[in-house]
ROLUM-295785 format. One record per residue: residue number from 0; residue in three letters; x, y, z of N, C-alpha, C in turn. Coordinates in steps of 0.05 Angstrom, whole numbers, plus 5000, padded with zeros to 4 digits. Example, Ala and Ser with C-alpha at 12.3 -4.5 7.8 and 13.67 -1.06 7.14 Angstrom:
! ROLUM-295785
+-----+------+------+------+------+-------+-------+-------+------+------+------+
| seq | type | n.c1 | n.c2 | n.c3 | ca.c1 | ca.c2 | ca.c3 | c.c1 | c.c2 | c.c3 |
+-----+------+------+------+------+-------+-------+-------+------+------+------+
|   0 |  ALA | 5264 | 4886 | 5156 |  5246 |  4910 |  5156 | 5264 | 4934 | 5156 |
|   1 |  SER | 5257 | 4955 | 5142 |  5273 |  4979 |  5143 | 5258 | 5001 | 5157 |
+-----+------+------+------+------+-------+-------+-------+------+------+------+
END
This chain:
! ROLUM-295785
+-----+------+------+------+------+-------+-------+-------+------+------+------+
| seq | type | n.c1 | n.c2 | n.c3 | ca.c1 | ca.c2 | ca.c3 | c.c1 | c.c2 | c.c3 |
+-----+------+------+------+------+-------+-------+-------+------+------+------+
|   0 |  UNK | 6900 | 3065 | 5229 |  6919 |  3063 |  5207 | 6914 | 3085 | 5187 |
|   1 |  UNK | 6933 | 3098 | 5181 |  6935 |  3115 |  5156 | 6946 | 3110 | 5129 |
|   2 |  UNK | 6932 | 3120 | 5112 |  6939 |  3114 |  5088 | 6953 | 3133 | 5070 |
|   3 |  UNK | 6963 | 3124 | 5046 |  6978 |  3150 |  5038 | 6968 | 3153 | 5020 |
|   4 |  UNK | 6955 | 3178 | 5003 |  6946 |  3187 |  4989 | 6938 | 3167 | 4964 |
|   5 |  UNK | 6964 | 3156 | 4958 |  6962 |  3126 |  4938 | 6942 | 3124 | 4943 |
|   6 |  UNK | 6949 | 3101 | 4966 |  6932 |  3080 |  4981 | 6909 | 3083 | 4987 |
|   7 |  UNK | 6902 | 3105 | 4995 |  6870 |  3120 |  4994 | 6866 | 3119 | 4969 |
|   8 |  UNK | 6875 | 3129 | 4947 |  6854 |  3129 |  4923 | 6854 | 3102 | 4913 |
|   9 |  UNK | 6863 | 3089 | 4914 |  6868 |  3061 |  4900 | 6848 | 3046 | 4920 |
|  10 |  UNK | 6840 | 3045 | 4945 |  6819 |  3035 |  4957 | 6789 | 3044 | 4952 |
|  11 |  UNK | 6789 | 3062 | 4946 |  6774 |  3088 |  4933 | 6759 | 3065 | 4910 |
|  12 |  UNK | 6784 | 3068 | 4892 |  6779 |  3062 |  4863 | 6765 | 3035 | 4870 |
|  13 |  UNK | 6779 | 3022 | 4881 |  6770 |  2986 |  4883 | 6735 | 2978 | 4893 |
|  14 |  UNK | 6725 | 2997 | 4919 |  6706 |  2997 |  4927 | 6691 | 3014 | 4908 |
|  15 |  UNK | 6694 | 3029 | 4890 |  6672 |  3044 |  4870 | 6665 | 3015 | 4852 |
|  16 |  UNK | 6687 | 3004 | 4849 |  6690 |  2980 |  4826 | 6662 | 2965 | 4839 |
|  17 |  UNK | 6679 | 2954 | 4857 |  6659 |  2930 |  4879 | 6637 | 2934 | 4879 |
|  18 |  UNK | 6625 | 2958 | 4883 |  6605 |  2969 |  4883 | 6580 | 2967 | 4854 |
|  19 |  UNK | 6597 | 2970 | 4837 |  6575 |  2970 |  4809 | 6584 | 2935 | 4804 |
|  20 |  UNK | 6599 | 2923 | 4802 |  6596 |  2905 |  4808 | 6571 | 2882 | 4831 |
|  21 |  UNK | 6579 | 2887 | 4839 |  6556 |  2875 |  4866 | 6524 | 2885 | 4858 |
|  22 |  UNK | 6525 | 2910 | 4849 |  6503 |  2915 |  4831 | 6489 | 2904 | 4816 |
|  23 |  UNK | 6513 | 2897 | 4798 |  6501 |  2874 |  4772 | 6489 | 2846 | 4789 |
|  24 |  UNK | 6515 | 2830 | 4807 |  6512 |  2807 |  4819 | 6464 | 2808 | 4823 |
|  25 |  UNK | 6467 | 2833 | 4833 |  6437 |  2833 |  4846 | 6426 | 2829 | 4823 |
|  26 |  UNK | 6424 | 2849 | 4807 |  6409 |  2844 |  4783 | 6404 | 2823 | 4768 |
|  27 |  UNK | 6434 | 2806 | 4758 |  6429 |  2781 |  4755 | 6411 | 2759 | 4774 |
|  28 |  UNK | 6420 | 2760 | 4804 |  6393 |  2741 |  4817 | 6370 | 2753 | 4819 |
|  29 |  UNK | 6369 | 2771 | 4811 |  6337 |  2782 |  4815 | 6321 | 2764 | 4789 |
|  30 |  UNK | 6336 | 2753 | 4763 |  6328 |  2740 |  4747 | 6315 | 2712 | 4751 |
|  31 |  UNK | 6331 | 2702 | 4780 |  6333 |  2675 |  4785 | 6309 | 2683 | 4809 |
|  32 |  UNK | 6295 | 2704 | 4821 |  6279 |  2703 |  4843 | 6286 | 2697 | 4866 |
|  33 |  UNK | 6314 | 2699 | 4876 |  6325 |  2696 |  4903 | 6327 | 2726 | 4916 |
|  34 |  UNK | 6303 | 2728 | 4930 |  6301 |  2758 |  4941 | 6326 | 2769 | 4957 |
|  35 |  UNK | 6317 | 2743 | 4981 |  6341 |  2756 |  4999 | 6365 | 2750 | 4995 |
|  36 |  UNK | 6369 | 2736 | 4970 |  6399 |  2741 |  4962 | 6407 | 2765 | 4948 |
|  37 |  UNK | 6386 | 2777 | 4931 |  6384 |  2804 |  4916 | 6393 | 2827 | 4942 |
|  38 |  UNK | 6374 | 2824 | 4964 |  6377 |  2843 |  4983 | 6403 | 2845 | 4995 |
|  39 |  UNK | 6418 | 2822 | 5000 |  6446 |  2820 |  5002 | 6465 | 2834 | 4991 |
|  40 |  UNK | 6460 | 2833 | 4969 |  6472 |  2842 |  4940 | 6476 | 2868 | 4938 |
|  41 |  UNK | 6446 | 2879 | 4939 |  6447 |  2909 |  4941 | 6457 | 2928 | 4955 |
|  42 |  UNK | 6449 | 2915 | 4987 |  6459 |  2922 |  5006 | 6486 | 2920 | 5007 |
|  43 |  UNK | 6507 | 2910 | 5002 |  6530 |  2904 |  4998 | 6536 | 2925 | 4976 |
|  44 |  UNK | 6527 | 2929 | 4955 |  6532 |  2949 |  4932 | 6536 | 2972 | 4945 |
|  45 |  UNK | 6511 | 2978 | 4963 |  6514 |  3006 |  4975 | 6534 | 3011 | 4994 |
|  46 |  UNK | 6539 | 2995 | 5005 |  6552 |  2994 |  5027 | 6587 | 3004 | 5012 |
|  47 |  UNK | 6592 | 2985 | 5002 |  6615 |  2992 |  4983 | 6622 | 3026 | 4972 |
|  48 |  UNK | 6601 | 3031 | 4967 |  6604 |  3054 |  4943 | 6605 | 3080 | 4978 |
|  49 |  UNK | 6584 | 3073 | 4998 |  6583 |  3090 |  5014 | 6614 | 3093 | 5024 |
|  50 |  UNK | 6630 | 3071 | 5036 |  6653 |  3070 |  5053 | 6673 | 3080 | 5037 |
|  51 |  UNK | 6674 | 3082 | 5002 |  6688 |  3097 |  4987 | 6690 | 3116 | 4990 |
|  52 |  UNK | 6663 | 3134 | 4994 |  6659 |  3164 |  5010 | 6670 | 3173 | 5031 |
|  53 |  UNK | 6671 | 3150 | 5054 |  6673 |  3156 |  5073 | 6708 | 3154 | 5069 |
|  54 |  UNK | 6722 | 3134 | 5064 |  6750 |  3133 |  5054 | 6759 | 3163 | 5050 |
|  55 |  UNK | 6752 | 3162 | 5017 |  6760 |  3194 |  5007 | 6760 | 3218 | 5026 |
|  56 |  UNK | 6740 | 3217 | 5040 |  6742 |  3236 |  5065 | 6759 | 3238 | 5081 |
|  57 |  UNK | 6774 | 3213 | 5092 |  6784 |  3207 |  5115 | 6773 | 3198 | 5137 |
|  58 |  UNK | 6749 | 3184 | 5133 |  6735 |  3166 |  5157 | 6731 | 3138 | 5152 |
|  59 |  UNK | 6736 | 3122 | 5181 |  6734 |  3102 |  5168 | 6717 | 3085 | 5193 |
|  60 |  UNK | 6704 | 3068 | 5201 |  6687 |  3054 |  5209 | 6689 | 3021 | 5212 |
|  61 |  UNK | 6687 | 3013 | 5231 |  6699 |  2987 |  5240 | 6670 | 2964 | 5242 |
|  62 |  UNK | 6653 | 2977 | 5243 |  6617 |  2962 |  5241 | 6605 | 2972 | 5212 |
|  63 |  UNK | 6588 | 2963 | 5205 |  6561 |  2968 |  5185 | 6551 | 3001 | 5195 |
|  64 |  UNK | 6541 | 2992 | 5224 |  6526 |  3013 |  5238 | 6539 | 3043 | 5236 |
|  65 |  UNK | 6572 | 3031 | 5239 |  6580 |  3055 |  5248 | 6593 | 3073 | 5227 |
|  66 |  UNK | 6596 | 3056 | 5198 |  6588 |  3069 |  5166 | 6563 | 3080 | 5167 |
|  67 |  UNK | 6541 | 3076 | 5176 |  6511 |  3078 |  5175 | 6521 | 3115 | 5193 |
|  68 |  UNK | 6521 | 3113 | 5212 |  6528 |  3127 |  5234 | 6551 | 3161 | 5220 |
|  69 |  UNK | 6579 | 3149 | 5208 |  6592 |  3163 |  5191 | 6582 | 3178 | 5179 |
|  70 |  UNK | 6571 | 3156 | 5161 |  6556 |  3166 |  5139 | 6535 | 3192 | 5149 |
|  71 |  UNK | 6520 | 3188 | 5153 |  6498 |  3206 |  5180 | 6512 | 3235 | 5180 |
|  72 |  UNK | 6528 | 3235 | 5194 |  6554 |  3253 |  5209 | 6551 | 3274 | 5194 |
|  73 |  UNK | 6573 | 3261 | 5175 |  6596 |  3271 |  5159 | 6575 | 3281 | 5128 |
|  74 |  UNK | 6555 | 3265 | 5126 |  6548 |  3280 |  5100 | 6509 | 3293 | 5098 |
|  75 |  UNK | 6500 | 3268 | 5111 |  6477 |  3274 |  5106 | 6458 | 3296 | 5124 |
|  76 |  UNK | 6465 | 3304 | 5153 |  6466 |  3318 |  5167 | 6480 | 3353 | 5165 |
|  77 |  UNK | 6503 | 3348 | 5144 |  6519 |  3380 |  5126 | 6494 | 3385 | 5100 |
|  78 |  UNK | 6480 | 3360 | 5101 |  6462 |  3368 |  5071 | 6485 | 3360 | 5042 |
|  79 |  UNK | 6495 | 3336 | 5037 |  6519 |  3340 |  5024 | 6498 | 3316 | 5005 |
|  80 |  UNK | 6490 | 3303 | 5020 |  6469 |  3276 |  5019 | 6445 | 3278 | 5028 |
|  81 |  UNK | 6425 | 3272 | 5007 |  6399 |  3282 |  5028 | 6392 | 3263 | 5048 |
|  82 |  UNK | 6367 | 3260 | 5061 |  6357 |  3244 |  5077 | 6346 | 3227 | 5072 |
|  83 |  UNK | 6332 | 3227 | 5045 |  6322 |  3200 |  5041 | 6334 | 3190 | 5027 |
|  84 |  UNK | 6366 | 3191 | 5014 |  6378 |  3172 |  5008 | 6395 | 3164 | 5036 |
|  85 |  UNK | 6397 | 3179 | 5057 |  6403 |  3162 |  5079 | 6382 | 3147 | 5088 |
|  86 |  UNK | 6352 | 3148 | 5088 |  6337 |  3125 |  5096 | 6349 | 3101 | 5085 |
|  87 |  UNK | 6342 | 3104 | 5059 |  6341 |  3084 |  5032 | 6367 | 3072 | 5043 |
|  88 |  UNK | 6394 | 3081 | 5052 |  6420 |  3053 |  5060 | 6406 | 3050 | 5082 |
|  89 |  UNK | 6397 | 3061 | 5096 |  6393 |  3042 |  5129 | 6368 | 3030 | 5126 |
|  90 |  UNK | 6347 | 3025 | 5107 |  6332 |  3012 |  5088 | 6335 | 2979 | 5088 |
|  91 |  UNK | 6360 | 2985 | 5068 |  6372 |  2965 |  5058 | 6381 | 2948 | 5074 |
|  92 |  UNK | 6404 | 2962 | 5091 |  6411 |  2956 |  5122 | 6390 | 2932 | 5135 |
|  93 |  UNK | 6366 | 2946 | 5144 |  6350 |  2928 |  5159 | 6345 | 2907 | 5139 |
|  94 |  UNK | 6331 | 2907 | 5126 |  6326 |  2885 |  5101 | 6342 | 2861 | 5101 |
|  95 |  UNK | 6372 | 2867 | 5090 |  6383 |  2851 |  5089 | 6393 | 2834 | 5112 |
|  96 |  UNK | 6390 | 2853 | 5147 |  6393 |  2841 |  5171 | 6362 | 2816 | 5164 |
|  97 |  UNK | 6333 | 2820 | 5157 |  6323 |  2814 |  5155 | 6319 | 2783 | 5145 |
|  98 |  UNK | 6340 | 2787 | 5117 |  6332 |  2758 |  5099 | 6359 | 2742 | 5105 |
|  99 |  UNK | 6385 | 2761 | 5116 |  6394 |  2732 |  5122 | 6403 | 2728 | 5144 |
| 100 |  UNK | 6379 | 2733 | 5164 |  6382 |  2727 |  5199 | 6360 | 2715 | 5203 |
| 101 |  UNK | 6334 | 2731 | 5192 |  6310 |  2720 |  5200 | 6303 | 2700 | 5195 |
| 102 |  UNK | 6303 | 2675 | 5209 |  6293 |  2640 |  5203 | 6258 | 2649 | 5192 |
| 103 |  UNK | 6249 | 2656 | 5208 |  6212 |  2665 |  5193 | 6205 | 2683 | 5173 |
| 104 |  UNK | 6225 | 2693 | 5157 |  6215 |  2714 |  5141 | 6235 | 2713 | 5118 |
| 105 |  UNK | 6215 | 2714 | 5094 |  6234 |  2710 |  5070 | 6222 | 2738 | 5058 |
| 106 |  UNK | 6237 | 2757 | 5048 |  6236 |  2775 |  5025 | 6221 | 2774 | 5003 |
| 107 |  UNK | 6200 | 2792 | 4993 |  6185 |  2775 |  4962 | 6198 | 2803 | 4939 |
| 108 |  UNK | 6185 | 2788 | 4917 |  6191 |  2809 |  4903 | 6178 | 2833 | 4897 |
| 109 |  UNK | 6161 | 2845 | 4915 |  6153 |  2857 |  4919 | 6163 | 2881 | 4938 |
| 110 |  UNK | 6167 | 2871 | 4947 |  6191 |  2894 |  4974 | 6214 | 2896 | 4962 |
| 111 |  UNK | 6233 | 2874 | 4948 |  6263 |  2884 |  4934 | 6252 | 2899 | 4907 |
| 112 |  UNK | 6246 | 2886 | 4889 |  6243 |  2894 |  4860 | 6247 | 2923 | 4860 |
| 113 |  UNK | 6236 | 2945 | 4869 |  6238 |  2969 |  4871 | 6260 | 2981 | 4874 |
| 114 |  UNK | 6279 | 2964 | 4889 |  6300 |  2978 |  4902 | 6315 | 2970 | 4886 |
| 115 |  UNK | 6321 | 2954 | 4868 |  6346 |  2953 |  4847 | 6356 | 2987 | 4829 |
| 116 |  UNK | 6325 | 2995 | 4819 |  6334 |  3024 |  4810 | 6345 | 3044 | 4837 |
| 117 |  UNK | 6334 | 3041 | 4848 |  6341 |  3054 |  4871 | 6371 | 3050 | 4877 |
| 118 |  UNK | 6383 | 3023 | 4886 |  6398 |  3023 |  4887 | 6431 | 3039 | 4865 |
| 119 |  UNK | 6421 | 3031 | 4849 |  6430 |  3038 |  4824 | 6425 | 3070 | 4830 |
| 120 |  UNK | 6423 | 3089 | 4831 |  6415 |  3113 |  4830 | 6430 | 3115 | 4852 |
| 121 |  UNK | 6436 | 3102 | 4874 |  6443 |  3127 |  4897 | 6471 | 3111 | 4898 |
| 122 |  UNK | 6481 | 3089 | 4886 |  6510 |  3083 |  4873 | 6517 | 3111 | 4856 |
| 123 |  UNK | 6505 | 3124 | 4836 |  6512 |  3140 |  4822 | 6515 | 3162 | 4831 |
| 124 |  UNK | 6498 | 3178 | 4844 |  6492 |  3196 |  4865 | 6522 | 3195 | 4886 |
| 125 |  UNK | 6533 | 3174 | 4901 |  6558 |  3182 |  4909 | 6576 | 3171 | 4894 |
| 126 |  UNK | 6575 | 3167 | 4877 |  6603 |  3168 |  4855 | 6607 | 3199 | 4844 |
| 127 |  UNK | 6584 | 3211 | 4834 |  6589 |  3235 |  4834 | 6605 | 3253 | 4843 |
| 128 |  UNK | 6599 | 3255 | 4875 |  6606 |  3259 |  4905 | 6636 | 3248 | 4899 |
| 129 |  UNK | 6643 | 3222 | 4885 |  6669 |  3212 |  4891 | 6699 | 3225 | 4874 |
| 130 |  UNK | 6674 | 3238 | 4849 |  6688 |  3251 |  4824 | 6698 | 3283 | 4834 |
| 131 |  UNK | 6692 | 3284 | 4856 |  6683 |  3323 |  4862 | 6712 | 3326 | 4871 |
+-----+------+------+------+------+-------+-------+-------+------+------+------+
END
């Protein structure tokens, strides 16, 4: 499906939204100590702000993986994006496959806490990218 220029930026716009949004959501439970709900959160933030990128470009992705994958491609592989903010989403990625699949393993705050700035930073980092 194609979109028309509108319609691309106005999806654009909505997922940049979603994105700092879903942000906060984390930050707020990070107050309440629900890790792998935080990790959800984040992961979801990024995820958002990435597929905006990938949108504005003209790509679009039908899995997680294959945003993960896109993403890869199209930016971080040209050097547009470095590499360790591509770790840091496929990071997140596993993590949050982690806390809300894994029946034996809960998230502490020790492994998320970190990644809230993080997260936050590489939201900004392709919004940038989104302004260009």
């Amino acid at each position: 499906m194609s979109l028309s220029d509108e319609e691309r930026d106005a999806v654009v716009f909505y997922r940049i939204q979603k994105a700092k949004d879903t942000w906060k959501e984390a930050d707020g439970i990070a107050k309440l100590g629900y890790w792998n709900a935080v990790t959800n959160r984040l992961y979801y933030a990024c995820y958002y702000i990435t597929s905006a990128l990938l949108i504005q470009y003209g790509h679009t992705a039908q899995t997680h993986a294959g945003v993960i994958r896109l993403f890869g491609l199209n930016f971080v592989i040209k050097g547009i994006v470095s590499k360790e903010q591509s770790k840091f989403y496929s990071k997140l990625f596993e993590l949050r496959q982690t806390g809300d699949y894994d029946d034996l393993y809960n998230l502490t705050e020790e492994e998320v806490e970190p990644l809230i700035g993080s997260a936050l930073k590489y939201i900004e980092e392709l919004e940038i990218l989104l302004k260009k």
